[in-house]
Each structure stands twice: as structure tokens, then as C-alpha cells.
Backbone bond lengths (Angstrom), bond angles and torsions (degrees), N, CA, C in turn:
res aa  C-N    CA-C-N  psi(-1)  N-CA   C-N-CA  omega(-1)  CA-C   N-CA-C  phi
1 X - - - 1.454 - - 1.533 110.25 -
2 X 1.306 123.28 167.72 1.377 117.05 -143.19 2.354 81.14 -152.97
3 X 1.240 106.73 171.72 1.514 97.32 171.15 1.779 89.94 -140.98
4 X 1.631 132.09 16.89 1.390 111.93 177.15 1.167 126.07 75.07
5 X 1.392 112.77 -9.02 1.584 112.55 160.40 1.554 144.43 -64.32
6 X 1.018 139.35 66.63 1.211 132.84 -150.62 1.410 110.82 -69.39
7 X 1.189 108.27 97.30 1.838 115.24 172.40 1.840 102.71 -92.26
8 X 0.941 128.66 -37.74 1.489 111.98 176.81 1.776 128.99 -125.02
9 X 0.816 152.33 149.71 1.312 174.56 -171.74 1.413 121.82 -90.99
10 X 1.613 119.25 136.68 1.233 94.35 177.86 1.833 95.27 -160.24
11 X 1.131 126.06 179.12 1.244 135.73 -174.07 1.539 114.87 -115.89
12 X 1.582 103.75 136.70 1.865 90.92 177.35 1.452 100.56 -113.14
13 X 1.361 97.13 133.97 1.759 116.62 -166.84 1.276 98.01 -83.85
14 X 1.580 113.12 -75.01 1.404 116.90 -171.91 1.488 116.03 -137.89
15 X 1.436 96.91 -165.54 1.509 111.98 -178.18 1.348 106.11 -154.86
16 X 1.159 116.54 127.24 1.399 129.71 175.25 1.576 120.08 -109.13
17 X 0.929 145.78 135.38 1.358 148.89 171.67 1.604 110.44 -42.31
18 X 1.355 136.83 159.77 1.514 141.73 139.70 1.343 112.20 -162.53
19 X 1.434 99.54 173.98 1.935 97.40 -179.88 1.154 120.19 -71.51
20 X 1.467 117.72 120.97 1.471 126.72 179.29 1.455 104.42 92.51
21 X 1.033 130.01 1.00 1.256 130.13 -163.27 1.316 138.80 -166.59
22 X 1.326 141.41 -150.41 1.375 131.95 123.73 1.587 123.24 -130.35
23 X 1.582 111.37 -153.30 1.630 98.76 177.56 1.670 83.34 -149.85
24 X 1.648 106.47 118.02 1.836 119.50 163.43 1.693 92.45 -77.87
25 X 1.360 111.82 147.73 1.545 144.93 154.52 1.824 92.33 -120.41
26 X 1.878 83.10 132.31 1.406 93.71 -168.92 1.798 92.87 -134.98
27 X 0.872 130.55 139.37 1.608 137.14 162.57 1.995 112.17 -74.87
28 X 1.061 101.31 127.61 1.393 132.25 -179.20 1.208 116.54 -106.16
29 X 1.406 122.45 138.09 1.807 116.32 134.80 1.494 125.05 -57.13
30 X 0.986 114.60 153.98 1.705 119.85 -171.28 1.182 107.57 -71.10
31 X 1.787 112.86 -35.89 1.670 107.32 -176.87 1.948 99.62 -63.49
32 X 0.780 134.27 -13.08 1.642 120.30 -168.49 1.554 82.23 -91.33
33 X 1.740 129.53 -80.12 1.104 164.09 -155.60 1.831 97.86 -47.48
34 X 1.345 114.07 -20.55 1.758 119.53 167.19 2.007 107.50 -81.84
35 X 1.526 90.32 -33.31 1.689 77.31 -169.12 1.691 105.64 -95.52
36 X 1.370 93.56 6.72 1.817 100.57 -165.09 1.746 108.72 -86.13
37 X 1.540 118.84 93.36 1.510 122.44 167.58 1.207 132.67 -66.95
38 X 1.175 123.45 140.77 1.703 117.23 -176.71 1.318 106.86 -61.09
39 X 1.318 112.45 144.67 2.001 118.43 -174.07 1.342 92.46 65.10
40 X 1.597 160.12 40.59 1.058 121.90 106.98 1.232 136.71 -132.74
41 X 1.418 100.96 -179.22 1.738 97.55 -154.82 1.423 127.74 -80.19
42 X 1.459 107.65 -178.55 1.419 113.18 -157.63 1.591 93.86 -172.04
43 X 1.117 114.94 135.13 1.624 135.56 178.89 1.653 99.97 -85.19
44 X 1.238 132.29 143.34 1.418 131.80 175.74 1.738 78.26 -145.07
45 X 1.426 81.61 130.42 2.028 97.60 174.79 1.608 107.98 31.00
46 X 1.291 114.14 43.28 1.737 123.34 174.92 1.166 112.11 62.93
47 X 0.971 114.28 37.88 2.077 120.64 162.89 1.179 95.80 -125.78
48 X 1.446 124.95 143.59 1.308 129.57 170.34 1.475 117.66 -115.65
49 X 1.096 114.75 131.18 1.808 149.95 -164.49 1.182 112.21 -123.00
50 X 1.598 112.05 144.39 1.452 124.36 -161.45 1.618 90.11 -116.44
51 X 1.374 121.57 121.00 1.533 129.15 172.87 1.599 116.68 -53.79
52 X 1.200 112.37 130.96 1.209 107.16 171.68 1.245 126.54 -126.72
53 X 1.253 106.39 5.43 1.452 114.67 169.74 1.912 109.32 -163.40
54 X 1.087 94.74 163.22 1.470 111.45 179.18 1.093 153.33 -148.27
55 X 1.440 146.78 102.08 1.484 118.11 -179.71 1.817 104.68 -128.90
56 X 1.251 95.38 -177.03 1.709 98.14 -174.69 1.269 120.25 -31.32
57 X 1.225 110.10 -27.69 2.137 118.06 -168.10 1.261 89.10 -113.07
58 X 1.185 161.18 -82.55 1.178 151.29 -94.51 1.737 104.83 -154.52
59 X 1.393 116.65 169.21 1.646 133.36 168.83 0.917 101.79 -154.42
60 X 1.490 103.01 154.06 1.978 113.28 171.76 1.516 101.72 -115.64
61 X 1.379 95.64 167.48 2.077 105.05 165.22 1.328 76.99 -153.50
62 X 1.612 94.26 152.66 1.867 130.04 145.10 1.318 106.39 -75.99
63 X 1.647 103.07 132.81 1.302 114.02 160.35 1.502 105.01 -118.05
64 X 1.343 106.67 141.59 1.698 121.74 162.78 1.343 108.34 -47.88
65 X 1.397 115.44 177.12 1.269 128.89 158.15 1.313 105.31 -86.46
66 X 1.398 142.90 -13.51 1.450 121.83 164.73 1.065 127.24 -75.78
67 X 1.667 113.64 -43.95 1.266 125.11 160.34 1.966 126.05 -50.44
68 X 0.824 101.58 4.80 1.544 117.00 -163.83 1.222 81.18 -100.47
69 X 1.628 117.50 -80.45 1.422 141.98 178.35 1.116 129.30 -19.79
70 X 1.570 116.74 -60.23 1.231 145.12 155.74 1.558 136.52 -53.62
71 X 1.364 116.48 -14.03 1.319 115.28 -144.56 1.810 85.87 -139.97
72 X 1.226 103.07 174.79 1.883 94.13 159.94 1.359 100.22 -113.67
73 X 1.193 137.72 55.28 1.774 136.54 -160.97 1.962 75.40 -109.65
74 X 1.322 124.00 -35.22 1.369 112.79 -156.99 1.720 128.68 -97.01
75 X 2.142 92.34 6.84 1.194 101.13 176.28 1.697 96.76 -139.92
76 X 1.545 110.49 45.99 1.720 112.13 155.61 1.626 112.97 -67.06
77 X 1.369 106.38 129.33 1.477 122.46 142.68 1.124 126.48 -58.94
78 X 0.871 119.70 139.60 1.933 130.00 -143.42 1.694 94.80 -88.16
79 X 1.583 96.95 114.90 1.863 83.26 -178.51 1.843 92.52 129.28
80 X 0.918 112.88 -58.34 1.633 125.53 -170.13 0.996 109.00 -44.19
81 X 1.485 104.12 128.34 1.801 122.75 -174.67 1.448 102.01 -69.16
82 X 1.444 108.78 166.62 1.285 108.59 -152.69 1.882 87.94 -147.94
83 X 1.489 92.37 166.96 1.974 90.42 -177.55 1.686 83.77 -125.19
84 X 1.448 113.38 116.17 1.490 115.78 156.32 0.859 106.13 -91.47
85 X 1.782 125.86 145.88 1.460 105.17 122.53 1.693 97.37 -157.86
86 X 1.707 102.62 160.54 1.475 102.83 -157.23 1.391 91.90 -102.36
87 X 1.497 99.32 146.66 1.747 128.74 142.18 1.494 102.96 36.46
88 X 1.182 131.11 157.53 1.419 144.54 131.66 1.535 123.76 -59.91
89 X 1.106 131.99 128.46 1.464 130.12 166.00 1.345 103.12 -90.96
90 X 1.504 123.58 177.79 1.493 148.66 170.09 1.873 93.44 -71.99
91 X 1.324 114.46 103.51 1.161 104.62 170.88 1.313 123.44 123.19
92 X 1.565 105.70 -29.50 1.770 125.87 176.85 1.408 105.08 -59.45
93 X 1.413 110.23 121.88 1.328 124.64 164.73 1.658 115.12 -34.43
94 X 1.094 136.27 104.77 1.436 132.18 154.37 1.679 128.01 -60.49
95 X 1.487 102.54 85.29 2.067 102.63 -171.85 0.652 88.21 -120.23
96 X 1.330 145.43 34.11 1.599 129.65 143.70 1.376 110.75 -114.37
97 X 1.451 114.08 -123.95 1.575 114.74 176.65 1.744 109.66 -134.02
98 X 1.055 139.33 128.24 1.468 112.47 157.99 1.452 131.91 11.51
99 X 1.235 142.21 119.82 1.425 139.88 -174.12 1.573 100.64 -150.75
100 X 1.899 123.23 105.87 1.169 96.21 176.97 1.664 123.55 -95.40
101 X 1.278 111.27 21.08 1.784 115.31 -169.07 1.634 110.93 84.45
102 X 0.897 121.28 -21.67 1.428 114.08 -179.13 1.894 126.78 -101.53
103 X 1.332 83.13 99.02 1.750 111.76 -173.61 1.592 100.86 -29.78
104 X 0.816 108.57 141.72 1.702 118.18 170.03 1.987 110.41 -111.13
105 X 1.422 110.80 -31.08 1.628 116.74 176.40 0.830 116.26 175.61
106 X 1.338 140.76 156.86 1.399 142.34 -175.72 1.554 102.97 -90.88
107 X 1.368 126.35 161.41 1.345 128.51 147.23 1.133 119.42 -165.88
108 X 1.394 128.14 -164.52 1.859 118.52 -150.81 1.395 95.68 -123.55
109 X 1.052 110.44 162.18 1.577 120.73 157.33 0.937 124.72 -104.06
110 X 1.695 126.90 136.48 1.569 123.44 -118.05 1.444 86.59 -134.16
111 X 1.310 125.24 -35.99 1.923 125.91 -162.50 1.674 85.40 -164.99
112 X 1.304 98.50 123.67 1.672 110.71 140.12 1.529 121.46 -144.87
113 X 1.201 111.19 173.10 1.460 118.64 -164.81 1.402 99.61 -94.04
114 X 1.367 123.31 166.77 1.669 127.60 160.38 1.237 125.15 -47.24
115 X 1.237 128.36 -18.93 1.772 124.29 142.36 1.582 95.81 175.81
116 X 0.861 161.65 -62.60 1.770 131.13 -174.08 1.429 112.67 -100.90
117 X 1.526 115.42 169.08 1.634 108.47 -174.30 1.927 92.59 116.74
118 X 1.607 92.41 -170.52 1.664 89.41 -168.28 1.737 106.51 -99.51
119 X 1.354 100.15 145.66 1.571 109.94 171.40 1.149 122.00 -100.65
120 X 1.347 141.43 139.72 1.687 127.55 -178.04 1.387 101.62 -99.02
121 X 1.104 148.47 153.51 0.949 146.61 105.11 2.037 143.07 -91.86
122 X 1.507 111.38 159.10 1.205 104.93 151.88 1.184 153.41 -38.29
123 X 1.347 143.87 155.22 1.415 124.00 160.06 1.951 109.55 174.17
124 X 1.691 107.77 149.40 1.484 101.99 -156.88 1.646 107.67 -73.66
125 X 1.161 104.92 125.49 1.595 120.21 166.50 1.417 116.63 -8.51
126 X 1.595 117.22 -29.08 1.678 119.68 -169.35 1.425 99.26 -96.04
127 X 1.240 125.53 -3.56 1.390 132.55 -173.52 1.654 110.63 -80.46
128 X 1.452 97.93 -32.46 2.073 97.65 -171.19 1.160 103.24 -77.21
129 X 1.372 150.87 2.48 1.540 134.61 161.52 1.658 89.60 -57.74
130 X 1.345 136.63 -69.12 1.022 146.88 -164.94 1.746 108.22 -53.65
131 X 0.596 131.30 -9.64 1.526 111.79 -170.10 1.780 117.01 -150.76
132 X 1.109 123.13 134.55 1.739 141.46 -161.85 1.104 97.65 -169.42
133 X 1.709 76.99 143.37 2.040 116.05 179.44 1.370 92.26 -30.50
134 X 1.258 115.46 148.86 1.796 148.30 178.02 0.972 129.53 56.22
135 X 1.992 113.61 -7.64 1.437 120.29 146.94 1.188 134.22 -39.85
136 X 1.546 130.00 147.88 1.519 120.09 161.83 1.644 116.57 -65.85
137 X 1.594 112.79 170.93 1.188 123.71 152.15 0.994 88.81 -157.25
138 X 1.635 87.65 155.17 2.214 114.37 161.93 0.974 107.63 -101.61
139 X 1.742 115.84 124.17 1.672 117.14 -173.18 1.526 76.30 -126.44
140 X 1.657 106.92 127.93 1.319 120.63 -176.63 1.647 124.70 43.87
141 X 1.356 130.30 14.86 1.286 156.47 -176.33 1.220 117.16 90.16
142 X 1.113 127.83 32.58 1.327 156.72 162.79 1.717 138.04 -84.32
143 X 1.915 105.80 96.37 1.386 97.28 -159.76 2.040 114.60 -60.27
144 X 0.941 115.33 138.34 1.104 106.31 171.83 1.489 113.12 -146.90
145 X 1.453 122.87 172.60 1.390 130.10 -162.03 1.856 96.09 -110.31
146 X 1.423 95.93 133.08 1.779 83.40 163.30 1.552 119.91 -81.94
147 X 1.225 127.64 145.88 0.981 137.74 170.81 2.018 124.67 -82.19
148 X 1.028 96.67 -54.33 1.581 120.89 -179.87 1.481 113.34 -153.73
149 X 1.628 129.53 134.79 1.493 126.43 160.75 1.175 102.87 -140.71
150 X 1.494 79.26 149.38 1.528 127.32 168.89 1.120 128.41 -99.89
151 X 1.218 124.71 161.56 1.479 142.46 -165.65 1.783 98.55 -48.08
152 X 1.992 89.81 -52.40 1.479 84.26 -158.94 1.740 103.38 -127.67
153 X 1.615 108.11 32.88 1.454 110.75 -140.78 1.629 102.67 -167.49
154 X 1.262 123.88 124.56 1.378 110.54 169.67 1.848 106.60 -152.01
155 X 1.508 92.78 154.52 1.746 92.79 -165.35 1.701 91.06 -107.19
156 X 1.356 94.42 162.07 1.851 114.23 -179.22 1.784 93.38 -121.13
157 X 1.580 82.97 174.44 2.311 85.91 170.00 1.728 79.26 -122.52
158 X 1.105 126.86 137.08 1.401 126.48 126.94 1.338 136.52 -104.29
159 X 1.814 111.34 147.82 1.467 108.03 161.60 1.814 144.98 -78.27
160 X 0.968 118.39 161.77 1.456 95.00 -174.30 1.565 120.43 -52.20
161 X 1.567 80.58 -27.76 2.277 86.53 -167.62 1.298 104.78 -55.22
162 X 1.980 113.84 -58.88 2.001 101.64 -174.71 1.627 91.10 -71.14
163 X 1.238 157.68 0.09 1.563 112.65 152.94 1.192 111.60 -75.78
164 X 1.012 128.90 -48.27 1.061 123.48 -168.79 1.731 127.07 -57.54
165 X 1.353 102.39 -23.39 1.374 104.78 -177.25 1.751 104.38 -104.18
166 X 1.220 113.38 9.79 2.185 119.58 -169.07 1.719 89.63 -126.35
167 X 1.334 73.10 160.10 2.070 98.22 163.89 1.437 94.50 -57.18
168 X 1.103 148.19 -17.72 1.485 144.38 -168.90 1.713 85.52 -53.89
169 X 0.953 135.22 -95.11 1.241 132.22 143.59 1.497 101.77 77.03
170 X 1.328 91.41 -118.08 1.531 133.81 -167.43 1.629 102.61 -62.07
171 X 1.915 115.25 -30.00 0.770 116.73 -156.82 1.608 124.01 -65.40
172 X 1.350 137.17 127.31 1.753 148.00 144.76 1.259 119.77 -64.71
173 X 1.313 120.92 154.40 1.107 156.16 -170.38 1.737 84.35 -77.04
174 X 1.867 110.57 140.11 1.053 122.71 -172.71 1.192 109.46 77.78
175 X 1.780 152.43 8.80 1.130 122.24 -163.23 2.103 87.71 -124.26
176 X 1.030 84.01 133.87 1.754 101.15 176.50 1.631 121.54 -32.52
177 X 0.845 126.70 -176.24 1.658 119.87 -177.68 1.882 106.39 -173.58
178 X 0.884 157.08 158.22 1.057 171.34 158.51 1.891 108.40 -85.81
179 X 1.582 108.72 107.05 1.897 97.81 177.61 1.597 87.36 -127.07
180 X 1.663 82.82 153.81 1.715 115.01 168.26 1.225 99.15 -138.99
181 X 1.442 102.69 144.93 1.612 127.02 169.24 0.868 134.14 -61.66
182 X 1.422 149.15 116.06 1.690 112.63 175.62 1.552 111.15 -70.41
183 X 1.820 87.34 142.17 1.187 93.46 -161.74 1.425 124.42 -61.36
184 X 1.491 110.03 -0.35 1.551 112.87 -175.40 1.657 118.23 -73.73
185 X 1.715 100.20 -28.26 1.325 105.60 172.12 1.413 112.98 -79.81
186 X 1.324 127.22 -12.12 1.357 132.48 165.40 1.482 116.62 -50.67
187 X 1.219 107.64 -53.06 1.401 124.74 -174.21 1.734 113.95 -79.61
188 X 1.192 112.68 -46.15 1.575 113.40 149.85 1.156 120.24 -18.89
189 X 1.360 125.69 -69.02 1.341 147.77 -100.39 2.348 92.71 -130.61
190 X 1.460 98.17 -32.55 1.120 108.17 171.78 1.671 112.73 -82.06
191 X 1.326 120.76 -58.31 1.386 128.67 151.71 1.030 126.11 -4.30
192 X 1.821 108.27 -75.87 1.854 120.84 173.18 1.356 116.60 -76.37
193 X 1.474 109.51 3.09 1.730 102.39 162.87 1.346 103.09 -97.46
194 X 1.532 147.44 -25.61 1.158 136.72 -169.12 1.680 100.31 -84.76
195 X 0.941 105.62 -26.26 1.681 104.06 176.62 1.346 126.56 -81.44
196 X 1.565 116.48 -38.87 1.175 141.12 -173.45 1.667 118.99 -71.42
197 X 1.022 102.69 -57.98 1.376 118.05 -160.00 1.214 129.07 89.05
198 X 1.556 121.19 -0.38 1.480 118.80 176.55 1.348 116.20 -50.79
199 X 1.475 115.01 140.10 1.775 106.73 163.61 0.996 162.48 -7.80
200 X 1.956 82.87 -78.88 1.557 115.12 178.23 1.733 110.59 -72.31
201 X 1.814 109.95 -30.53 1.488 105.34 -157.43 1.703 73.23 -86.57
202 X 1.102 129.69 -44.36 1.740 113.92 -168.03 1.487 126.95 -65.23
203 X 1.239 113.38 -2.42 1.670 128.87 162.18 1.507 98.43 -92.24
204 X 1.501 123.77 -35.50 1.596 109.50 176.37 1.764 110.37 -63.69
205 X 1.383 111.25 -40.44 1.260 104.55 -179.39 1.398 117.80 -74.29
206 X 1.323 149.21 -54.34 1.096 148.59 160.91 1.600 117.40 -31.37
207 X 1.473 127.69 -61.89 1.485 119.27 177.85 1.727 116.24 -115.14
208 X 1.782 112.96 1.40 1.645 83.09 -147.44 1.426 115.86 114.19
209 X 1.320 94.58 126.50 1.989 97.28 156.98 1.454 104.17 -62.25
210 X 1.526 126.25 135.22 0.828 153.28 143.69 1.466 142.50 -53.38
């Protein structure tokens, strides 16, 4: 489990091919890269990955082909800042919200301001059972508050400090993002499809957003 805080930064070097998959090497600071063990995890842009290798500068993970698929981890430009941050310990302050690493859809960012105030973003139509004003979301592993949603669209408030310290940054209109649900609307949202009979929530319960 993860809480959405982004305390460190990191760069994606490469990508190498493997079966079913591939493997990102990403550059680190040493303070993360000292507490960082082989086999465990770590969120990169709010997907969470199991380390598989390491040295003073850098770590790798395998990604699936779904996770590739799913995520934008599998079409970085070489260089592109990255949002780490590792695991929960027994004891770690919780100041964000719940975050479990596992992407629910990508979507874009649609309007933002010159750095604080509200941002809009994208997001897939099967996603708004899940999400309302004062809920969390992870936009790129990033705790944040909803502001307003839409069908196909929902706005955040940010402060200058997380732009200033995230890829929020640099970031334009049109450029992809990594979202997760909070998981409470997950569970909602599974509930009133087993009871209900609606469609859309009864394909969520059976496999998953799609």
C-alpha cells in the first residue's frame, strides 16, 4: 500500500524487451535506492512494481504486457520524470489517502492554470460510478481531492508546493496521466452492481473495468 505522497523523483532511462513483458531501469536518489530491497515494491507514476534489480543509481522492475497496456509506464520518453515512492512500513504516517498501485486507466489533462487553482482532467466513462466531489484520486500516484465530476471528466484544486515539487510541473494539456480510484468507491460501486443489476456496474463486478 502506498498513501500518494510523492517525496522523491526519478528518471526513466530505459526499456528493455522480456517475455510477456518488459523491464524499465529508472535512476534514483540513493536516499530511496538505500531503503529500496529486491522484491519490493514501489509505485512509479502510481502503478506499483516489484524491484528486481539494483545498484547505487538506479533499479529495475518487470512489467507485464497488461501493465504496459494499461498504464502509460510503456510509452515513456527516455529522460521523463517519474513519481516514486515506496511501500508503507509498520508505523508510516498515513497523510494522504489509501493508494493500492494498481492503475484503473489512463487519462489526459484537459485545462490547468499557471500553477495553483483547479485542473480538469480526462477520464473513461466506466470510471464515474467510482468517483464524487471530496473523494480521493491518484493522478499519476498522486493523492488528490476531487473537486467536481463528470461523466467523462473531473477537476482537482492544487497547491503550488505538489506542483512545484511533481511532473505536474512541466506538465500540458493533452499529456496522459495514470488514475486510481479510491478504493472506497471501488467497493461501493461493486456492491450496487451485485444488487442492482445495472450493466456497466455488473461487468465491473464480474471482470473489472475494461
Amino acid at each position: 500500500m502506498f498513501t500518494g505522497l510523492i517525496r522523491y523523483l526519478g528518471a526513466y532511462e530505459s526499456r528493455s524487451p522480456r517475455p510477456g513483458g518488459a523491464r524499465l531501469r529508472i535512476s534514483a536518489v540513493p536516499e530511496l535506492l538505500e531503503r529500496t530491497e529486491l522484491g519490493a515494491s514501489i509505485a512509479v507514476n502510481g502503478a506499483c512494481l516489484t524491484v528486481v534489480a539494483r545498484d547505487p543509481r538506479h533499479f529495475e522492475a518487470d512489467l507485464s504486457e497488461e501493465t504496459l497496456e494499461r498504464t502509460t509506464l510503456g510509452r515513456l520518453a527516455k529522460g521523463a520524470m517519474l513519481h516514486i515512492e515506496p511501500s508503507l512500513r509498520v508505523g508510516d504516517p498515513l497523510d494522504g489517502h489509501l493508494v493500492s498501485g494498481h492503475v484503473d486507466a489512463v487519462g489526459r489533462l484537459l485545462e490547468r492554470p499557471r500553477d495553483e487553482g483547479v485542473w480538469r482532467f480526462s477520464m473513461p466513462v466506466e470510471l464515474a460510478p467510482m468517483m464524487a466531489a471530496k473523494a480521493s484520486v491518484a493522478v499519476d500516484g498522486i493523492s488528490l481531492t476531487l473537486v467536481e465530476c463528470g461523466l467523462d471528466w473531473f477537476t482537482v484544486a492544487l497547491i503550488p508546493a505538489t506542483v512545484r515539487s511533481t511532473r505536474l510541473a512541466g506538465m500540458r494539456p493533452g499529456a496522459e496521466v495514470n488514475l486510481e480510484v479510491d478504493p472506497v468507491g471501488r467497493f461501493v460501486a461493486r456492491n450496487l452492481a451485485l444488487r442492482n443489476g445495472d450493466e456497466k456496474l455488473r461487468a465491473f463486478a464480474d471482470r473489472g473495468w475494461a
